[in-house]
N, C-alpha and C positions, 0 to 999 in steps of 0.2 A: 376526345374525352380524356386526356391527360392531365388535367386539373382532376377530375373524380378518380383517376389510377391511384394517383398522390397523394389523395387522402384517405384510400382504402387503405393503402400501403402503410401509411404513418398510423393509420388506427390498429392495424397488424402489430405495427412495432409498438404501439403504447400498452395494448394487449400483452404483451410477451414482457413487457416491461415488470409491468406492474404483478405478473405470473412469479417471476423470478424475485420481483422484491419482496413479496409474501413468501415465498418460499425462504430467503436470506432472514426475511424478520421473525418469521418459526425459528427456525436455527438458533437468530442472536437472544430469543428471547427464552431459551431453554439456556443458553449457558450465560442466562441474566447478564448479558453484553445491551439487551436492545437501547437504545434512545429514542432516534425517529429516522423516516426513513422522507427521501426527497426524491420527486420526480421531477423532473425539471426537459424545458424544451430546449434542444442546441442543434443547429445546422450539423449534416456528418463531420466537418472540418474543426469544426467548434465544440465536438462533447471533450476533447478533454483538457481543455481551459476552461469550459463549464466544471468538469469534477474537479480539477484543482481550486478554482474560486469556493467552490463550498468544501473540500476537505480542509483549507485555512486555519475554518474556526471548526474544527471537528477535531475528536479528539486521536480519531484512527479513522483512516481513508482505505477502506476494503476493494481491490482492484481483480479482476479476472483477468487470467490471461492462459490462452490456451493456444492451441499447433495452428488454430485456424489463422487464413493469409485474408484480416482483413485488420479493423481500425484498434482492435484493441492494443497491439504494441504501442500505437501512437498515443492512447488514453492514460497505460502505464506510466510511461515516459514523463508526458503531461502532468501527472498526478507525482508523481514520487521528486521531479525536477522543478515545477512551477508552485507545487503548496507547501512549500515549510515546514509540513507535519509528516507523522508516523504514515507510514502505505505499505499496507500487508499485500502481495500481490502473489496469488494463489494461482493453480492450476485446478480445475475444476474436474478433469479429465483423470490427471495422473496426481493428483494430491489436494482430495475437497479440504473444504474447512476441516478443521479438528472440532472433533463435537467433546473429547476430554482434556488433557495435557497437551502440551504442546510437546513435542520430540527436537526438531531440530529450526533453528530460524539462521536465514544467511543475513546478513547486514552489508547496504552496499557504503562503500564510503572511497568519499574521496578527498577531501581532509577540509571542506569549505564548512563555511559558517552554516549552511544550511545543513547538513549532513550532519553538524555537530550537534546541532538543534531537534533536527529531529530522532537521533539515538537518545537525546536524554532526556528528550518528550513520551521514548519509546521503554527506557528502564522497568517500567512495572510491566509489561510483555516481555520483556526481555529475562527480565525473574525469573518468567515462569518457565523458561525452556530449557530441558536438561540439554541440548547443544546448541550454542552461536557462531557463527563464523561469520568472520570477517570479510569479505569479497572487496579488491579492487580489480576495475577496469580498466589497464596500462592503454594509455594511447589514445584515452577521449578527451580527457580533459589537460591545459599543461601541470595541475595540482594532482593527478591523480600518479603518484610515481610508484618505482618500485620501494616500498618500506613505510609508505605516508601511514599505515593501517597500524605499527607498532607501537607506538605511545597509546594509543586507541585499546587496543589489546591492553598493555601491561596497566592500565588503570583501571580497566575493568576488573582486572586479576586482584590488582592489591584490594579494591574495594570487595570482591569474593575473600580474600585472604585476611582481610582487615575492618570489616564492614562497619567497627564505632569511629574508626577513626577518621578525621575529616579532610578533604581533599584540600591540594597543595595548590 
């Protein structure tokens, strides 16, 4: 009876799915963030090229990620490396959403096209955080070097320091 285990199991998981997406849609539609929300069916190996196909065309791609050893690093990953766009990737554990201001946001960057695309997909979040940091990862990528983050940095600054004047 291992066909009937598999679908008790996956209806567990659509349960719990759908549990959490109502809870995230309360949330986003209190700090008037909501849109819509997507449930969607993916093999375990497959949700997160599933979530980067639909973070794409979205405008911020919201990711969980917590101490547990199971598939969420690989969805992160997926989502922030395979979709192009903005990926808030929280800690649910040690740091929920923010239900006011934002305090502090890290930015990962490593100097490629997509990375540049999605920081300045990401500016009106980025606004709103009274701290950003810049984070590089030495050693993944051969673009991610030490100092690639500078120019990043000091444009940001002049446009804090200079904000009508128009970029070079």
């Amino acid at each position: 009876n291992v066909s009937r285990l598999a679908e008790v199991e996956e209806n567990k998981s659509l349960q719990a799915a759908r549990s959490l997406l109502k809870y995230f849609e309360d949330a986003a539609k209190k700090a008037g963030a909501f849109s819509e929300a997507i449930v969607a069916r993916a093999d375990l190996n497959a949700v997160g090229p599933c979530v980067a196909g639909h973070a794409r065309t979205r405008d911020l791609c919201i990711v969980p990620f917590s101490n547990r050893i199971d598939s969420q690093r690989a969805v992160a990953e997926d989502a922030v490396f395979g979709s192009g766009r903005p990926v808030l990737v929280f800690n649910p554990d040690k740091a929920p959403l923010p239900t006011g201001s934002l305090s502090s946001i890290a930015v990962l960057w490593d100097g490629s096209r997509c990375a540049a695309r999605a920081v300045s997909d990401s500016i009106p979040i980025l606004a709103k955080a009274h701290k950003v940091s810049v984070v590089t990862v030495i050693g993944e990528k051969a673009s991610a070097v030490s100092g690639v983050a500078a120019d990043l940095v000091r444009r940001r600054e002049d446009r804090r320091n200079h904000p009508h004047r128009r970029p070079r």
